[in-house]
N, CA, C and O atoms as a GROMACS GRO file, in nm:
protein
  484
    1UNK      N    1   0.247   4.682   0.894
    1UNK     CA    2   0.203   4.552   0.940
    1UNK      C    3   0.051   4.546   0.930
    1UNK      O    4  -0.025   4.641   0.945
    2UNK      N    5   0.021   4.432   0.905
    2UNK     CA    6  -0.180   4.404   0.932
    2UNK      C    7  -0.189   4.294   0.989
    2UNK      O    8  -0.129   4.188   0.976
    3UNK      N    9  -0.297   4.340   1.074
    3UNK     CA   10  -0.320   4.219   1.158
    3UNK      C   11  -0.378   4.267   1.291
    3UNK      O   12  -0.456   4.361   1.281
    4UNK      N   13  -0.354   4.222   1.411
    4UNK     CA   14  -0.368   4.063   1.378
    4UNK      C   15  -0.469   3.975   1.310
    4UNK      O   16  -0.579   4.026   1.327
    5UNK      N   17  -0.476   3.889   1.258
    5UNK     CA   18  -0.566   3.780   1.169
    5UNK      C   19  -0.612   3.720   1.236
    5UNK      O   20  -0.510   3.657   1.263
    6UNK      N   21  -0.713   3.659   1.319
    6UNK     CA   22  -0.750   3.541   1.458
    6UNK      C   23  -0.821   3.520   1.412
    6UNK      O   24  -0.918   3.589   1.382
    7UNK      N   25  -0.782   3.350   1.374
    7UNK     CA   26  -0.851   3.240   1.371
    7UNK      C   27  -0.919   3.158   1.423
    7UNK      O   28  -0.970   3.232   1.508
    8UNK      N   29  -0.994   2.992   1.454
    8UNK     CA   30  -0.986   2.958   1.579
    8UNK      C   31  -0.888   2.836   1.514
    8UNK      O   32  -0.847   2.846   1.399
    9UNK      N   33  -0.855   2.723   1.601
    9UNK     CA   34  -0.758   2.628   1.606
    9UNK      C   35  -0.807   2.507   1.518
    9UNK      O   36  -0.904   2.433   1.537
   10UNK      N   37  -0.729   2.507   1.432
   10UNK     CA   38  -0.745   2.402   1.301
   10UNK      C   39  -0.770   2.293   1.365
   10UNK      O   40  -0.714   2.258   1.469
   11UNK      N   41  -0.886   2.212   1.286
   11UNK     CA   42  -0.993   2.110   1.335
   11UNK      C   43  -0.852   2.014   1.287
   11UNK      O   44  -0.766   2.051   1.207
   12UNK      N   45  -0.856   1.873   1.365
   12UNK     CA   46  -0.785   1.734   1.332
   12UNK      C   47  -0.814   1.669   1.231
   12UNK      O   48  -0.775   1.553   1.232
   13UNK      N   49  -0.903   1.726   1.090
   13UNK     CA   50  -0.959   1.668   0.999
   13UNK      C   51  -0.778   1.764   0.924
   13UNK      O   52  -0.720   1.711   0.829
   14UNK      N   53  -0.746   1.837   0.959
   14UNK     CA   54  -0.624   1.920   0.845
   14UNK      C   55  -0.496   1.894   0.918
   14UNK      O   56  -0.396   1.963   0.898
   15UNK      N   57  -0.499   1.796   1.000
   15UNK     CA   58  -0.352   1.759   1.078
   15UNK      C   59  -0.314   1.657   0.945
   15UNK      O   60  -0.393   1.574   0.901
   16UNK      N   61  -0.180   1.682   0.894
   16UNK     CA   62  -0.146   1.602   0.820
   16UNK      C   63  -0.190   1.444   0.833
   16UNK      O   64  -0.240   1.366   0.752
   17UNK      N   65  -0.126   1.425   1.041
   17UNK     CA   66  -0.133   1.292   1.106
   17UNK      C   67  -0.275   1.273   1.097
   17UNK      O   68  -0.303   1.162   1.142
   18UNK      N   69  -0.384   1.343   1.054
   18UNK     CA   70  -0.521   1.248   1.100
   18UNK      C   71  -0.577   1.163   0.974
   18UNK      O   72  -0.513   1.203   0.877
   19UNK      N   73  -0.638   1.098   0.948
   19UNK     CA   74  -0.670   1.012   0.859
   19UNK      C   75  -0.816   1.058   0.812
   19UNK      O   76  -0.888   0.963   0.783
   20UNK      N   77  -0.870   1.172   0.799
   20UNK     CA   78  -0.978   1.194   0.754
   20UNK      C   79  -1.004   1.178   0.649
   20UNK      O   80  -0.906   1.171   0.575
   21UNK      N   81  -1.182   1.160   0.562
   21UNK     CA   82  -1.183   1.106   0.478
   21UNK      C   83  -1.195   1.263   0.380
   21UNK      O   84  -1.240   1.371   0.416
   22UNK      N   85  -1.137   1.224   0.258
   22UNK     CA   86  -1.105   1.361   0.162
   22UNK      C   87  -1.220   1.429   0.133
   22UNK      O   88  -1.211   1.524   0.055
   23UNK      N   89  -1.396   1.384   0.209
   23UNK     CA   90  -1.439   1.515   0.167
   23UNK      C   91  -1.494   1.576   0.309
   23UNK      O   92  -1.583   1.661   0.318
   24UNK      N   93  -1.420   1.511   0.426
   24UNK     CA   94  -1.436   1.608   0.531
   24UNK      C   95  -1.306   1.712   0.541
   24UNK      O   96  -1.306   1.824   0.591
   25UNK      N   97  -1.193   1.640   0.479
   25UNK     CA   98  -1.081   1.714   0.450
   25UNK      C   99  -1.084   1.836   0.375
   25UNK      O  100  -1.007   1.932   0.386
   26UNK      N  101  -1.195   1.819   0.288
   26UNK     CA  102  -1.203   1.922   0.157
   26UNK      C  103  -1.314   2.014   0.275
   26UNK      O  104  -1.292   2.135   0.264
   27UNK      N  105  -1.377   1.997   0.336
   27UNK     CA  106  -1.488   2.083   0.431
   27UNK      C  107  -1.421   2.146   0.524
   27UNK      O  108  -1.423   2.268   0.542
   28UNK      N  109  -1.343   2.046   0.601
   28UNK     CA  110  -1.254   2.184   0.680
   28UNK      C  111  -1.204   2.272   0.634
   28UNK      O  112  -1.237   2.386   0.668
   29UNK      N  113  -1.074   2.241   0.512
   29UNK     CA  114  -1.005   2.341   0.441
   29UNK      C  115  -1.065   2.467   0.412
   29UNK      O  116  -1.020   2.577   0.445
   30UNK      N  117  -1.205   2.436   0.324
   30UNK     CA  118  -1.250   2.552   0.282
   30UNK      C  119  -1.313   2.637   0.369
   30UNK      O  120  -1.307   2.755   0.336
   31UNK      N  121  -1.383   2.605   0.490
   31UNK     CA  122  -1.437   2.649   0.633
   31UNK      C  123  -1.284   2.769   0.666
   31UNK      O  124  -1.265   2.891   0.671
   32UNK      N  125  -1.219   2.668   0.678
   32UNK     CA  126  -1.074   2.728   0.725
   32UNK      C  127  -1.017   2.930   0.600
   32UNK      O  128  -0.993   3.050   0.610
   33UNK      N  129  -1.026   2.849   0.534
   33UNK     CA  130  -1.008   2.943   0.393
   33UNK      C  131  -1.076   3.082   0.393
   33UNK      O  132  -1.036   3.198   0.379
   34UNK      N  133  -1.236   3.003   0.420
   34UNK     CA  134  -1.293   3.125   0.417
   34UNK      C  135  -1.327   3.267   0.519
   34UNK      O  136  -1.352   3.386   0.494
   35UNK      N  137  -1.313   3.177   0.657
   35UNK     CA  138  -1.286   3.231   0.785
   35UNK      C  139  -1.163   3.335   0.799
   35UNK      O  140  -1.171   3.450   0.843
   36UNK      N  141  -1.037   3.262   0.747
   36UNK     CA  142  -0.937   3.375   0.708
   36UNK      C  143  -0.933   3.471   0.597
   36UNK      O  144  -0.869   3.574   0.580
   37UNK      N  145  -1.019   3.407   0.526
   37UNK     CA  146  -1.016   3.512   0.402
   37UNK      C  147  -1.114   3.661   0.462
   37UNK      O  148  -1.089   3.769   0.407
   38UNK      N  149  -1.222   3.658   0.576
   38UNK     CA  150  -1.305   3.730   0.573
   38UNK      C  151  -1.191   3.786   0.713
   38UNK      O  152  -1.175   3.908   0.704
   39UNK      N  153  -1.123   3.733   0.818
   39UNK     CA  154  -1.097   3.805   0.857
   39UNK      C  155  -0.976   3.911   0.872
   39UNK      O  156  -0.958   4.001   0.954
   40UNK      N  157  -0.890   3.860   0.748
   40UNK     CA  158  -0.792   3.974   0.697
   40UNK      C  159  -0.891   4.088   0.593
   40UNK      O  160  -0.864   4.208   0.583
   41UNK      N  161  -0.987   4.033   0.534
   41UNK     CA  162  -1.070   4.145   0.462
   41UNK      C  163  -1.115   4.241   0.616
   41UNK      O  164  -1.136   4.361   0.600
   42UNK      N  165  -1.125   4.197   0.725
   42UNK     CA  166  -1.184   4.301   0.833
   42UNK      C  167  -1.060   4.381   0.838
   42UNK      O  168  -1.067   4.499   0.805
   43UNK      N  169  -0.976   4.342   0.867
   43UNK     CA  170  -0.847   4.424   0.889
   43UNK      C  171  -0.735   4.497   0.823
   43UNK      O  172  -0.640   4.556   0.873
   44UNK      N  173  -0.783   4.470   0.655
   44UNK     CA  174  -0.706   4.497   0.561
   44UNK      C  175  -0.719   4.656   0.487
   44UNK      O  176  -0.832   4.684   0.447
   45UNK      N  177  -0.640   4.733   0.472
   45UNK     CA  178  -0.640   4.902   0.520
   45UNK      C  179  -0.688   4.890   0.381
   45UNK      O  180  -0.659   4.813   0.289
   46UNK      N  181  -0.763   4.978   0.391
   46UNK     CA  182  -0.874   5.004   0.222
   46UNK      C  183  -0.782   5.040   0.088
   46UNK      O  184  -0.821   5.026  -0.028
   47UNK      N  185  -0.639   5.092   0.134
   47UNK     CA  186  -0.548   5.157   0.024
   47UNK      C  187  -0.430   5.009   0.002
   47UNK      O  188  -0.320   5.023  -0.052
   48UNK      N  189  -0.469   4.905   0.044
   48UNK     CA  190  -0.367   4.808   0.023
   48UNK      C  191  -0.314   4.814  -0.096
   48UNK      O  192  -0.392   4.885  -0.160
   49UNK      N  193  -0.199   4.772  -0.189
   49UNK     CA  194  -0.125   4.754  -0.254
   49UNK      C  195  -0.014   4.665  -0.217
   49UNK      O  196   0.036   4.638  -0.108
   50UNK      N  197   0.004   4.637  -0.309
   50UNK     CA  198   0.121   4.512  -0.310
   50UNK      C  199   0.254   4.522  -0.427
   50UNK      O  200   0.256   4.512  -0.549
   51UNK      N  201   0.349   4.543  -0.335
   51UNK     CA  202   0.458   4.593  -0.405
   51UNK      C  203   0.576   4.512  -0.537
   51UNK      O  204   0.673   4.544  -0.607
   52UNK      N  205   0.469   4.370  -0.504
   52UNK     CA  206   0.553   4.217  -0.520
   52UNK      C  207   0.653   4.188  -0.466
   52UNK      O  208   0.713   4.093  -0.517
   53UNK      N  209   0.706   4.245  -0.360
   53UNK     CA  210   0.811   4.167  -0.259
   53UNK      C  211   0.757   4.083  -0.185
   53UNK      O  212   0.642   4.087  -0.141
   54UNK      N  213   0.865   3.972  -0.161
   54UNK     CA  214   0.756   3.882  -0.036
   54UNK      C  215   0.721   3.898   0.094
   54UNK      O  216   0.793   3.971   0.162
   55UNK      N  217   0.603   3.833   0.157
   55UNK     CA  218   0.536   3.908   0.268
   55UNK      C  219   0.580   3.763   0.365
   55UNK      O  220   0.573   3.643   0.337
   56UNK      N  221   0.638   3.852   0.515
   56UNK     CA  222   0.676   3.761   0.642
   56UNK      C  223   0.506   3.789   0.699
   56UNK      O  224   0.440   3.893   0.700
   57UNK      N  225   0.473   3.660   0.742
   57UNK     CA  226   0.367   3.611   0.762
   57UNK      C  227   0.412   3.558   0.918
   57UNK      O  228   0.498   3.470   0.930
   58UNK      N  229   0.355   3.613   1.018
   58UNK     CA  230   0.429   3.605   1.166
   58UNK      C  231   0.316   3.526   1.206
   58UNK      O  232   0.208   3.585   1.207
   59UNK      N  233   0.317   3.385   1.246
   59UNK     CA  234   0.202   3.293   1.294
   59UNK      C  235   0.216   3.290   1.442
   59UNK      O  236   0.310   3.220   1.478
   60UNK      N  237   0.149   3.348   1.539
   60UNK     CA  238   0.132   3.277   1.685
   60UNK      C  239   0.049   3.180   1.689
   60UNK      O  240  -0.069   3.212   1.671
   61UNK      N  241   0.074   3.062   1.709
   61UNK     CA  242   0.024   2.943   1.776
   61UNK      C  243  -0.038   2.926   1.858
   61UNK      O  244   0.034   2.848   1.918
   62UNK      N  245  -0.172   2.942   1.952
   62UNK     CA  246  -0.213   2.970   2.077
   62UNK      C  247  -0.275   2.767   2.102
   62UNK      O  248  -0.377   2.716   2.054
   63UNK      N  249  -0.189   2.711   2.175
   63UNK     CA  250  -0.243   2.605   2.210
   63UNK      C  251  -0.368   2.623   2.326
   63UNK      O  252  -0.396   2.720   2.397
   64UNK      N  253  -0.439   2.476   2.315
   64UNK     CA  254  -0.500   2.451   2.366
   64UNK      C  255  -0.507   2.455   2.528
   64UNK      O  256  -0.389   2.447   2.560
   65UNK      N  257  -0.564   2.460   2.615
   65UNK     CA  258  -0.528   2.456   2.788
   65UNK      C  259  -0.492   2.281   2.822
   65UNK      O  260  -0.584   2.203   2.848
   66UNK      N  261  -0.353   2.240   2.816
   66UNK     CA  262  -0.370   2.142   2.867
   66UNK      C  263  -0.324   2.047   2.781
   66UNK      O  264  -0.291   1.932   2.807
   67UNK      N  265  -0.323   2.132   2.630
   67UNK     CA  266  -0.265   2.018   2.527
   67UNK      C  267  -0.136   2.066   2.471
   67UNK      O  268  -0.112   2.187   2.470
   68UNK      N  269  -0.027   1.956   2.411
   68UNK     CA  270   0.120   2.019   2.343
   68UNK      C  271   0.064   2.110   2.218
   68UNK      O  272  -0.058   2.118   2.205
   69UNK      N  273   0.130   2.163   2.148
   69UNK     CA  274   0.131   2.239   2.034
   69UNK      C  275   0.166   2.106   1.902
   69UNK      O  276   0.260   2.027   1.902
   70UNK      N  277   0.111   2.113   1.851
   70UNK     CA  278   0.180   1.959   1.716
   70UNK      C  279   0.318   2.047   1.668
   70UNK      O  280   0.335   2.168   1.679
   71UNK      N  281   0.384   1.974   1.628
   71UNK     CA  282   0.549   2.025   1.589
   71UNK      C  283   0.518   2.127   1.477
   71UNK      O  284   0.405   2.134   1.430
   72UNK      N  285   0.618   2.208   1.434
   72UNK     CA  286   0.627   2.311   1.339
   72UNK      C  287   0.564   2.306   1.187
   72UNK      O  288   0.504   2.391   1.121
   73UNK      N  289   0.614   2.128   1.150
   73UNK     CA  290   0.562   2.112   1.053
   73UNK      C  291   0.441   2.085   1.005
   73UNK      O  292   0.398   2.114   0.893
   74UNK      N  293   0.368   2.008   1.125
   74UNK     CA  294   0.226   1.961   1.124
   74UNK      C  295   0.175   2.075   1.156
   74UNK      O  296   0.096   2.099   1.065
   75UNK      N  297   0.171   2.207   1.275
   75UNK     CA  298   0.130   2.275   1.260
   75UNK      C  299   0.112   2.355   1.142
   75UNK      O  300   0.001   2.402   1.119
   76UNK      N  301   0.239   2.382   1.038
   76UNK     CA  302   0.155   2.501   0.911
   76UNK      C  303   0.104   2.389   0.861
   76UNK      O  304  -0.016   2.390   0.888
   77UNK      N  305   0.133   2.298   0.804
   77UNK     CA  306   0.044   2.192   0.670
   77UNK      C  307  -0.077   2.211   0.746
   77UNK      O  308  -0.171   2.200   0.667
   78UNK      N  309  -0.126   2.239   0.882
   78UNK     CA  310  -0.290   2.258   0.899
   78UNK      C  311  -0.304   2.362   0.899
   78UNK      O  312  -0.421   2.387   0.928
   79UNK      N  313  -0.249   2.446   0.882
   79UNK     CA  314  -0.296   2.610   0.790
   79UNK      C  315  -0.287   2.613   0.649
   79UNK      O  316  -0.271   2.730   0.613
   80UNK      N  317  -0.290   2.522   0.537
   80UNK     CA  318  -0.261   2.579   0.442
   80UNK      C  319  -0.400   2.650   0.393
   80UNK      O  320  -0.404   2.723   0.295
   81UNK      N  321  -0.533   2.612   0.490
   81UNK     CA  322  -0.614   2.667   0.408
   81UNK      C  323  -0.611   2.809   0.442
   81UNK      O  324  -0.628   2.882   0.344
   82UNK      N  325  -0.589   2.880   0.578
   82UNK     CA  326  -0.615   2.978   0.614
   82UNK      C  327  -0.491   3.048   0.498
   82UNK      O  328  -0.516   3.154   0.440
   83UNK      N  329  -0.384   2.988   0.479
   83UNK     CA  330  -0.300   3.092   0.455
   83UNK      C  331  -0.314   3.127   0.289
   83UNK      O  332  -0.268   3.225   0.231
   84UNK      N  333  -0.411   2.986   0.217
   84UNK     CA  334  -0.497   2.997   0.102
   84UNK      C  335  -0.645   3.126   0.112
   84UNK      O  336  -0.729   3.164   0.030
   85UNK      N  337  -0.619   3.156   0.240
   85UNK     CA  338  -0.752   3.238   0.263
   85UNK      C  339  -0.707   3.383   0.264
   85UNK      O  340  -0.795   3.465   0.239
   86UNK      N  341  -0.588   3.428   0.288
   86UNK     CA  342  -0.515   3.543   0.371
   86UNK      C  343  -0.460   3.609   0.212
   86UNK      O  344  -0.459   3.724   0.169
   87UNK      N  345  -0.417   3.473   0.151
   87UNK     CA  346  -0.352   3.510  -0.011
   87UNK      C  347  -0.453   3.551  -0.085
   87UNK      O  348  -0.437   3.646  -0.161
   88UNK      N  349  -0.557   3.493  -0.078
   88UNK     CA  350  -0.685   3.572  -0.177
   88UNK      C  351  -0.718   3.722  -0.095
   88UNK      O  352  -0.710   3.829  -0.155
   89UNK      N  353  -0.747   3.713   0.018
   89UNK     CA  354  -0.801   3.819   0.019
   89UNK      C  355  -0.682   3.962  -0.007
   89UNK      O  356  -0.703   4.067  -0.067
   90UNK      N  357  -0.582   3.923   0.050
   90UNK     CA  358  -0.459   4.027  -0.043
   90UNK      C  359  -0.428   4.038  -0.165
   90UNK      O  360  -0.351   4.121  -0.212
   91UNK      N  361  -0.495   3.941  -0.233
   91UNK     CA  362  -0.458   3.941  -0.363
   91UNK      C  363  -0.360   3.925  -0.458
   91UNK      O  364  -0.350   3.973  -0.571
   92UNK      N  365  -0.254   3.815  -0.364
   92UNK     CA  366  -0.130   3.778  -0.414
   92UNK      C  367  -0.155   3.638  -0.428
   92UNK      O  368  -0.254   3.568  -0.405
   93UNK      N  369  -0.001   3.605  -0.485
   93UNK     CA  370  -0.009   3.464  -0.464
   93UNK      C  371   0.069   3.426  -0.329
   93UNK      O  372   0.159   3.491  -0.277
   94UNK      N  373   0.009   3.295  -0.280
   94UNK     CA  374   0.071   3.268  -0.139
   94UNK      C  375   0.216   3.192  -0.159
   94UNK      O  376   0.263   3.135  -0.060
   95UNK      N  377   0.291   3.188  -0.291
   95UNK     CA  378   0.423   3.137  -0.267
   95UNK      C  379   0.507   3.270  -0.261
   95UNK      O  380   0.624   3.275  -0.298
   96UNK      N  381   0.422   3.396  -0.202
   96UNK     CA  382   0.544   3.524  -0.192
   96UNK      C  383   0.518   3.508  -0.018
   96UNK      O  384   0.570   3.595   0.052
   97UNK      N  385   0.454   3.422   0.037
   97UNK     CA  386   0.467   3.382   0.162
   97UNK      C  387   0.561   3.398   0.291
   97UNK      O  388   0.467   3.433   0.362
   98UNK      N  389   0.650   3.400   0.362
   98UNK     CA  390   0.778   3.365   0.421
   98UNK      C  391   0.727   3.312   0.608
   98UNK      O  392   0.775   3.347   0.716
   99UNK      N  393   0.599   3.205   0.570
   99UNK     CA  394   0.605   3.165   0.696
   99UNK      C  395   0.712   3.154   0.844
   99UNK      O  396   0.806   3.078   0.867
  100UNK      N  397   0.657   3.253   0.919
  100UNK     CA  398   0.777   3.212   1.036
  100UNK      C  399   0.637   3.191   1.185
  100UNK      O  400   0.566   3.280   1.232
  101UNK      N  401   0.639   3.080   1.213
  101UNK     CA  402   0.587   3.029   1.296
  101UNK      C  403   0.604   3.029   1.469
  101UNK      O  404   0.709   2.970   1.495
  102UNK      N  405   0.546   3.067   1.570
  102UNK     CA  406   0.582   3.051   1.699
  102UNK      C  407   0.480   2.949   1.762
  102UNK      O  408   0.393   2.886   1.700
  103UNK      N  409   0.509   2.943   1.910
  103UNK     CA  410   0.377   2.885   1.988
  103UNK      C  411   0.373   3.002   2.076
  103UNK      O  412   0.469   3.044   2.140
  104UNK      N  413   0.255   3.050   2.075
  104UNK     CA  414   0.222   3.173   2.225
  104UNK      C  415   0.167   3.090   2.320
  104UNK      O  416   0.103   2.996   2.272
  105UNK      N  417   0.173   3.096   2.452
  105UNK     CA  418   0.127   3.027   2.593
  105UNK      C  419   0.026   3.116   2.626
  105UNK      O  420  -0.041   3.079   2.722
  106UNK      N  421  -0.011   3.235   2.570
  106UNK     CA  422  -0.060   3.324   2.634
  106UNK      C  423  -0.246   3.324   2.574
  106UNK      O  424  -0.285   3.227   2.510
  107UNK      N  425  -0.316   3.409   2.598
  107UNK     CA  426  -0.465   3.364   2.601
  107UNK      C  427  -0.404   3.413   2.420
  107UNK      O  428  -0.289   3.426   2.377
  108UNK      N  429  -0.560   3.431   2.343
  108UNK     CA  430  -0.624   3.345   2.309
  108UNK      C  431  -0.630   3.226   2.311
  108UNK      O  432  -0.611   3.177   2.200
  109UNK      N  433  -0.654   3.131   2.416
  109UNK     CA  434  -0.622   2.953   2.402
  109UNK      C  435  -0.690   2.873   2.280
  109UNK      O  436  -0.808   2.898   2.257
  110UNK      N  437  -0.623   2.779   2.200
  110UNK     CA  438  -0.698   2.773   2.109
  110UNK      C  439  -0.726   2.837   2.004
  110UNK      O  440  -0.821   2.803   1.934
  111UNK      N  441  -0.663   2.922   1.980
  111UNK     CA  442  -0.678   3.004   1.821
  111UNK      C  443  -0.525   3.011   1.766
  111UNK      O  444  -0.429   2.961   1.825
  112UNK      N  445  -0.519   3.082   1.642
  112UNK     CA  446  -0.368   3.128   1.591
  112UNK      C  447  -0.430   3.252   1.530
  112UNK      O  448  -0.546   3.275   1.494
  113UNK      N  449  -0.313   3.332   1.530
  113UNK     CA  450  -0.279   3.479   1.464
  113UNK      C  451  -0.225   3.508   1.416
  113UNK      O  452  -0.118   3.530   1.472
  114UNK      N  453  -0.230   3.537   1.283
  114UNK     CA  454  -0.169   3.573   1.207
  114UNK      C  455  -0.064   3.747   1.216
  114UNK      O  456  -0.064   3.791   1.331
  115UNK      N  457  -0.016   3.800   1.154
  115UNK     CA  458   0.056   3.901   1.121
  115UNK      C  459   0.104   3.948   1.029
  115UNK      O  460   0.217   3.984   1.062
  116UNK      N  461   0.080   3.980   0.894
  116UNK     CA  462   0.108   4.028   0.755
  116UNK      C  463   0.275   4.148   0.781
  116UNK      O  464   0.252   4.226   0.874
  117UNK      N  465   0.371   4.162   0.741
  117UNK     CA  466   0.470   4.218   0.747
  117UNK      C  467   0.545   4.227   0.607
  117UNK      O  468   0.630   4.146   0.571
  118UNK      N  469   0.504   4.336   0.533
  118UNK     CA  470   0.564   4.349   0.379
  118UNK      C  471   0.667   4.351   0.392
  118UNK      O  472   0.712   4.384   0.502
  119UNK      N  473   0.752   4.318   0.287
  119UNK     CA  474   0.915   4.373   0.288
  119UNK      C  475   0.898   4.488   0.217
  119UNK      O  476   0.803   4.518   0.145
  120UNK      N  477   1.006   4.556   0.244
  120UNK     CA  478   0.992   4.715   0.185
  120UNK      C  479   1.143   4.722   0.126
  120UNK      O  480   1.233   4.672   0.194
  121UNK      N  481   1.179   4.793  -0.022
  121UNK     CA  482   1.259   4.802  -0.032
  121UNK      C  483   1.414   4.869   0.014
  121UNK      O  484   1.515   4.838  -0.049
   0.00000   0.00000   0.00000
């Protein structure tokens, strides 16, 4: 496993539902992208390899104090940049992906975490 990945909580410019204009859209994303890209490079074991099986990608959700979690779907579509960030720095492509998503209640408030989990043959 690698990880955990901690992010902080995707800005409302990458909620599918918000209406932002496409080049604050294009500014979060890549903010987003690059933040995850540097912090799976902190955590990523120097001998990585990649076997080409696909990788379960374990998301905790850490809502806000006080606010709902957005539903399953709106929540990943506002990760696609991080998880565009997590795929470069592993060096795969992100459709060997297998998003499985939770909400944690528990602290970090406000962030998500990732979890890298190879399949092994």
């Amino acid at each position: 496993m690698i990880g955990p990945i901690d992010i902080g909580y995707p800005p409302r410019d990458l909620s599918p539902n918000g209406r932002a204009h496409h080049m604050a859209l294009h500014r979060a994303k890549k903010k987003q992208l690059e933040e995850a890209y540097w912090a799976t490079k902190v955590v990523l074991p120097r001998d990585w390899e990649h076997n080409g099986l696909p990788l379960t990608i374990a998301i905790a959700w850490h809502p806000v104090a006080g606010k709902a979690a957005p539903d399953r779907d709106n929540a990943l579509a506002s990760l696609k940049g991080a998880l565009d960030g997590i795929a470069k720095a592993l060096g795969v492509d992100d459709k060997l992906f297998r998003p499985v998503l939770t909400v944690a209640d528990h602290k970090p408030a406000g962030a998500v975490s990732f979890n890298i989990i190879p399949e092994t043959l």
